[in-house]
N, C-alpha and C positions, 0 to 999 in steps of 0.2 A: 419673359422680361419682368424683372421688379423694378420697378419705381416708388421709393417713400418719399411720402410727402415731407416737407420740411416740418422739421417738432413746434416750432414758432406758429405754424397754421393749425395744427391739432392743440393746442396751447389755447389762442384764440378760441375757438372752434368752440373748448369748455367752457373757459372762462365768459362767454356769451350768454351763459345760459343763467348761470346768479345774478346777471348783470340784467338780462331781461326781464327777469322775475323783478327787480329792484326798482324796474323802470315802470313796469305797470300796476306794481302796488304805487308808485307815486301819482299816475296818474290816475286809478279808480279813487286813491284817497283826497284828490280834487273835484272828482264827481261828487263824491260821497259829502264832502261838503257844501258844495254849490247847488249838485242839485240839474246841473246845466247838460241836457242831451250832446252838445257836442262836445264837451271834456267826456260824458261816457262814449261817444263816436271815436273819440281818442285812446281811450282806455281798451273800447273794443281790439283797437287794432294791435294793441301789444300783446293782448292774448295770444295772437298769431305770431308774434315777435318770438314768443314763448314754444312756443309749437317750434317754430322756425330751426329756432336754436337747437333745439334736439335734436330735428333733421338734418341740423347742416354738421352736426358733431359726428352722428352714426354715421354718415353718409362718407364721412372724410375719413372715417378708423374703416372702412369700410373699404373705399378706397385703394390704402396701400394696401391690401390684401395682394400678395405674389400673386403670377398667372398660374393656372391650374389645367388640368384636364378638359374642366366644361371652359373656362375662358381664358383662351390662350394667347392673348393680348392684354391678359392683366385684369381687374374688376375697375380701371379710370374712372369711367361711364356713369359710374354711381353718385357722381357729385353732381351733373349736368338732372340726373333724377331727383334730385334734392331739391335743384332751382326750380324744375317746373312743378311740384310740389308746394314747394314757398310760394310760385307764384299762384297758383290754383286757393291757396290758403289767402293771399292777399285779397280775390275777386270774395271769396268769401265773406271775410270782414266786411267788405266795402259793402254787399247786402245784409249783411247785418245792421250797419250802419245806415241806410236808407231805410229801415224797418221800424229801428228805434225814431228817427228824426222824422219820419213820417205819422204816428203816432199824439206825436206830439206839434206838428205843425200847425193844426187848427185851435190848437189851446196852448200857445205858446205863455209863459211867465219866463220872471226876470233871472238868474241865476242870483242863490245867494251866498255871503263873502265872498265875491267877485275877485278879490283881490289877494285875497289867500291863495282859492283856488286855483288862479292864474300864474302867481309865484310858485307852488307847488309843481303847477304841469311846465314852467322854464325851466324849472331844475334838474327836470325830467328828459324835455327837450336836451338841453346842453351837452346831457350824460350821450344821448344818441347821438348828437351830431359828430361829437369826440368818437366816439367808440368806429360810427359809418366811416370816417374817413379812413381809421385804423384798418377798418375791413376791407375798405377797397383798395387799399394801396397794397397792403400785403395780400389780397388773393391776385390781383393784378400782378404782382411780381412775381406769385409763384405758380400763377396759370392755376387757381381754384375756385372754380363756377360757384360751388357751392359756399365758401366765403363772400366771395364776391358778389353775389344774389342775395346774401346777409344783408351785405352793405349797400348794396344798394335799395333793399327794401327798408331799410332803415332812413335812407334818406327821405322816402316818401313818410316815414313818421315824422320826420323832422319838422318837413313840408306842410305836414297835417297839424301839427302844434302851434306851428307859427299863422295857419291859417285859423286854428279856434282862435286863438292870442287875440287876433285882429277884432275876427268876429266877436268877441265877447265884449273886447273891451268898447267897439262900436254898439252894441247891446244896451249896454250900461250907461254908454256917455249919450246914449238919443233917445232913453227908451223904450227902443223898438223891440219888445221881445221875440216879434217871430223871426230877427238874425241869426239866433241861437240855432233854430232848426233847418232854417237856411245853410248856415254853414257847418254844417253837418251834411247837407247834403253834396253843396259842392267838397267836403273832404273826399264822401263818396266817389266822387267821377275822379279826382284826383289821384287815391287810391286805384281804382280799375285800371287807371293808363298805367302806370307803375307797375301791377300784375303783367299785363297783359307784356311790358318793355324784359319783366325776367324771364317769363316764359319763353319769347319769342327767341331772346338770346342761347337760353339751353339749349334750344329745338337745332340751333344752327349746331351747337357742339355733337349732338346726337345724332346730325345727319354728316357729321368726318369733314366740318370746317376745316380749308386748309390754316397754315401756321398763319400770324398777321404778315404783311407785307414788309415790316423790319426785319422779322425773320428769315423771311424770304431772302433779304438781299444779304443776310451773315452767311446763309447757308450758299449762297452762289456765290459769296467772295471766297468763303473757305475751299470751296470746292476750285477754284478756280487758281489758288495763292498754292494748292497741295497736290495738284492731278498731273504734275510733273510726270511726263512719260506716257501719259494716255494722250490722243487725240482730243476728247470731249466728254462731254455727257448731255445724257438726253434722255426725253421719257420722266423729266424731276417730279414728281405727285408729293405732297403733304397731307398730313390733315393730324387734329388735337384733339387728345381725350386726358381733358384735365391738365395735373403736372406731363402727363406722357405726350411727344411727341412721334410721328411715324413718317418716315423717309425712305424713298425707293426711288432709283434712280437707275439706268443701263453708264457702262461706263465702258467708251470704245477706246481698244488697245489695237498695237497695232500686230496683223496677224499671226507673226510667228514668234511675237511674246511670250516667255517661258511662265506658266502657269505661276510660279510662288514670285518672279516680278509683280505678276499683276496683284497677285495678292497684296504684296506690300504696297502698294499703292492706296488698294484698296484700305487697308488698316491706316495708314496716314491718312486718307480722307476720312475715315470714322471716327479717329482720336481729333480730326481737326472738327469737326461737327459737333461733335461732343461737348466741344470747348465753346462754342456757341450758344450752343442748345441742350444743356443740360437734360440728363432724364431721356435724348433722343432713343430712337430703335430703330437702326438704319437696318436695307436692303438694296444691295448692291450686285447689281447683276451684269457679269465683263462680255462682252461679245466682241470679236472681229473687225476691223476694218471691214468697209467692203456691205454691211447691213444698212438694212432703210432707215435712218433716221427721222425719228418722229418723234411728238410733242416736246415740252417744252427743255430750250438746248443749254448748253453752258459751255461757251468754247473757251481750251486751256492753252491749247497747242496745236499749232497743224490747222486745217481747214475740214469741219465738220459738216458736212450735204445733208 
């Protein structure tokens, strides 16, 4: 089965990566003038933005790659690798970050042109938050972990900007220098949970999440509005790798149904799924009246036991 990814995700995908790079020269060059550990706690973590972005590009060209000999369901799989990658790179940062802020916590000083540096890393900020939302909407629509894992590790820098922002500018207006290395540290525990929320979501796609539960219900009306002439179905399993969806279902006819009926039946239920679930790769298998029905039913016609 081939499934290409939409050009608009592979589009994104690049365009993330100058965009990254753009974002964490804005932010080392707020360190660089301030001077202040947690604008570099900031800066550390677009590093990984930077990484990210590579990963989530090859990962996605990678992707539509046709199924082949050694993988015969297609290479999907590779974008869910990409996420828990990103997020392995996110835990990283975050102890890098607890490295540098530690460091510097018993000899904290003030940060200096506070005000510069701070306008610099909003600019910065802004740029991510536009761009996360961009990501998560469009890998959301088109079912890609690894955009999607972009985007949402993006928000955690967002999260992290807005939380130096705070802390500096409470620094400055009390003071207090050791906030600086404080909030650097709570970005740290910030950033871990964020790692820890990408990974954990791949892991579900790598272990054959079924479809979400919207899906579910397009796939048993279609199946239900089109199986005109079967009794039922039963046995319905799902589960997503990436853009690719996988469907397998028993569909009972009744028994002295002529083999190219049922077929046609069955081709009207695949073009109707289809139309749902773009990208799907149905498996359809007709059996008899008269079989045990088991797992999960979808009654069309007639009364299904």
């Amino acid at each position: 089965m081939t499934t290409k990814t939409d050009p608009i995700v592979e589009r994104l995908a690049f365009w993330g990566i100058p965009l990254s790079f753009g974002v964490m020269g804005l932010k080392m060059l707020a360190w660089w003038v301030t001077g202040s550990v947690a604008l570099l706690s900031d800066g550390l973590e677009s590093t990984v933005n930077v990484a990210a972005a590579f990963i989530a590009y090859f990962a996605i060209r990678y992707a539509q790659r046709p199924a082949d000999d050694d993988h015969q369901f297609g290479h999907h799989k590779a974008e869910y690798m990409s996420a828990v990658v990103e997020g392995a790179l996110i835990i990283v940062a975050a102890l890098l970050i607890v490295q540098e802020a530690w460091g510097v916590l018993f000899a904290p000083r003030l940060p200096e042109a506070p005000v510069l540096g701070l306008a610099i890393n909003a600019v910065a900020g802004v740029i991510n938050a536009a761009w996360a939302a961009i990501l998560i909407r469009v890998g959301t629509r088109h079912h890609s972990p690894a955009l999607s894992a972009d985007g949402r590790h993006l928000v955690s820098d967002v999260v992290t900007s807005a939380g130096v922002f705070v802390g500096l500018v409470l620094a400055v207006v009390t003071g207090y220098a050791i906030l600086d290395p404080v909030m650097a540290m709570l970005v740290a525990v910030s950033i871990l949970f964020q790692g820890y929320k990408v990974i954990s979501h791949s892991l579900g796609g790598l272990m054959d999440r079924a479809v979400t539960p919207e899906e579910e219900v397009a796939i048993r009306h279609a199946i239900k509005e089109n199986a005109a002439g079967s009794l039922g179905v039963h046995d319905l399993r799902t589960r997503r790798a990436g853009a690719a969806a996988f469907i397998d279902f028993h569909l009972v006819v009744p028994a002295g149904m002529p083999v190219a009926q049922a077929h046609e039946i069955c081709d009207r239920l695949e073009d109707a799924i289809k139309d749902v679930i773009p990208g799907a790769s149905l498996a359809i298998h007709v059996e008899p009246e008269g079989e045990g029905a088991h797992g999960i039913k979808v009654k069309v016609e007639g009364t299904l036991t």
